[in-house]
C-alpha positions in Angstrom: 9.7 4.4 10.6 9.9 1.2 8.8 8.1 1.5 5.4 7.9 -1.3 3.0 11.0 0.1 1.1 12.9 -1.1 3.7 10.8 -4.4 3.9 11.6 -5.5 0.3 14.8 -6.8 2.0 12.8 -9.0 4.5 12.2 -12.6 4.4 8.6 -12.1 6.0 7.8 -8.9 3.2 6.1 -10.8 0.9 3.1 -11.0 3.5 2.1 -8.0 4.2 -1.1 -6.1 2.5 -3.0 -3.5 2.1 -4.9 -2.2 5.4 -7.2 0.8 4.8 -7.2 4.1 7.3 -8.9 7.5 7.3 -7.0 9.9 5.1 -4.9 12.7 5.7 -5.9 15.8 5.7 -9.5 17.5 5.8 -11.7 18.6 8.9 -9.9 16.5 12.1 -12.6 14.0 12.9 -13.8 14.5 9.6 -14.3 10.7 8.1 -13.9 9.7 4.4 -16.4 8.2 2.0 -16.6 4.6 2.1 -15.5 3.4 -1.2 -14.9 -0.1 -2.8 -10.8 -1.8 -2.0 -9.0 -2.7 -4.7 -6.8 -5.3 -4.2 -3.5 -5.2 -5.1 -1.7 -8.8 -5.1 1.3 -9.3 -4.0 4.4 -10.8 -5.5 7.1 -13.6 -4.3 10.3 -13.7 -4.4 9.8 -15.7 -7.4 7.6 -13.2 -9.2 4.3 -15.3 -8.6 1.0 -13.7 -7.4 0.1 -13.8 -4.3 -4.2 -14.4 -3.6 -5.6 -14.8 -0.1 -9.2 -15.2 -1.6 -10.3 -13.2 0.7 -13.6 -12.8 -0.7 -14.3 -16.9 -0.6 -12.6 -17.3 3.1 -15.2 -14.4 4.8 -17.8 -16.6 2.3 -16.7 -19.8 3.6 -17.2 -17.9 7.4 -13.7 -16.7 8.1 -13.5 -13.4 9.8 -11.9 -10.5 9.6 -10.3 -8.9 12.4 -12.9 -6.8 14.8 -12.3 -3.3 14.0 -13.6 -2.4 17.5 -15.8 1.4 17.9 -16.4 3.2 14.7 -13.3 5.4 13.9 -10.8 3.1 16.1 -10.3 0.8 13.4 -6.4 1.6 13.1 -5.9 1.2 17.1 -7.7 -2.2 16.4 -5.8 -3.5 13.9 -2.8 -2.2 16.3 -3.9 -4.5 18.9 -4.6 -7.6 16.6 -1.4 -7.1 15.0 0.8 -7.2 18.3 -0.9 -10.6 18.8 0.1 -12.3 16.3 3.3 -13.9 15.9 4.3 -13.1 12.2 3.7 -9.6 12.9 5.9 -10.0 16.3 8.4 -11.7 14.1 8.7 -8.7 11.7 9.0 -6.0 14.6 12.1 -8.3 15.8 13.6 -7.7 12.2 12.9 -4.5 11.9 14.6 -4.0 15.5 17.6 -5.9 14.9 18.5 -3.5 11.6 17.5 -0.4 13.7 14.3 0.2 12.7 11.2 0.7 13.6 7.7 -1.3 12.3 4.4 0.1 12.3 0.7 -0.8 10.6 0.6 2.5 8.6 3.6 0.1 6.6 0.7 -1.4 4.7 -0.2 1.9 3.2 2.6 2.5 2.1 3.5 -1.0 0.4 0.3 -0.2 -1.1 1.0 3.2 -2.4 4.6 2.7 -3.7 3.4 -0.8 -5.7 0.3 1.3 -7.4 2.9 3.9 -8.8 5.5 1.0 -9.6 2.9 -0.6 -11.9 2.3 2.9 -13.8 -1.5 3.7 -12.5 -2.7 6.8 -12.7 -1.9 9.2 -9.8 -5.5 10.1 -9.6 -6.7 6.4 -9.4 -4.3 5.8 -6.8 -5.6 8.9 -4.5 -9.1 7.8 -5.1 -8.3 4.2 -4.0 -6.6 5.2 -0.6 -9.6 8.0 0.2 -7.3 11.0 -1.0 -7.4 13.9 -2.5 -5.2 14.7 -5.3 -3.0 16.7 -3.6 -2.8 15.1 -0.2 -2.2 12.0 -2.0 1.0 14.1 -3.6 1.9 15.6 -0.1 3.0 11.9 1.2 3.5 9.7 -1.7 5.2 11.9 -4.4 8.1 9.8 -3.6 7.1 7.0 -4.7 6.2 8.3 -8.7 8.5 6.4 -11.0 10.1 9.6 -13.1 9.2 8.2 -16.4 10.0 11.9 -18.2 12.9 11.0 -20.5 11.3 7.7 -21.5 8.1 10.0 -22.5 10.2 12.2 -24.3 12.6 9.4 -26.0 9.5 7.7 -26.8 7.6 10.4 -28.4 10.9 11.4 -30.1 11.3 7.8 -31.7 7.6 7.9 -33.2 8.3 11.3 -35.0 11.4 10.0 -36.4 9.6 7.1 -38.1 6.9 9.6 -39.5 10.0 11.0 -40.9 11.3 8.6 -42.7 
């Protein structure tokens, strides 16, 4: 699979968001709650933010791509994707370094940049329709291990008391 660790090195990485799925887990067929997005911008190569204004471009009568019958929405957004040409230019990129790209990419990307900016792992579950622990069965990985900075930091505070 080609997950947005990998895509950090790509030219085209900088485009790609978040796309929500059903969660892992639970009773198959079973369907999560709806629940609000939260957007999570993304960053150029320059370290400036990234806003489609998404919100004012479906105002202004832009649409979204159909999501087809209800609980197909990920083989939808399969099918838009492989029509458009920046997602057809990524696949070639991921191809030519041996790789392979999917859609589920975007969950990903938007897991590992919610743990990267420090928010809390229960946040982050509720955000992508997990459960705490499913949420920990596939993005553990992706939890900076802060430990010895808690510890140093904690350690540094009683020392001033201290004094």
């Amino acid at each position: 699979m080609f997950f947005p660790v990998d895509l950090d090195q790509t030219s085209l990485y900088r485009y790609v968001c978040r796309i929500p799925q059903k969660s892992k887990g639970g009773t198959k067929g079973a369907k999560t709650e709806p629940r609000r997005l939260h957007p999570l911008f993304l960053v150029d190569s320059e370290g400036k933010t990234i806003d489609w204004k998404l919100q004012s471009r479906i105002k202004a009568g832009e649409s979204l791509p159909p999501l087809g019958q209800e609980g197909k929405g990920g083989e939808a957004l399969r099918t838009h994707l492989r029509r458009k040409l920046v997602w057809q230019s990524l696949k070639k990129e991921a191809e030519h370094i041996g790789e392979v790209l999917v859609p589920y990419a975007f969950r990903h990307r938007y897991a590992k940049a919610s743990h990267a900016a420090g928010f809390p792992v229960s946040n982050i579950a509720a955000a992508m329709g997990h459960t705490l622990e499913v949420h920990l069965e596939s993005y553990a990985r992706f939890i900076p291990d802060g430990t010895a900075d808690l510890y140093a930091k904690r350690n540094t505070a009683k020392k001033r008391k201290a004094a």
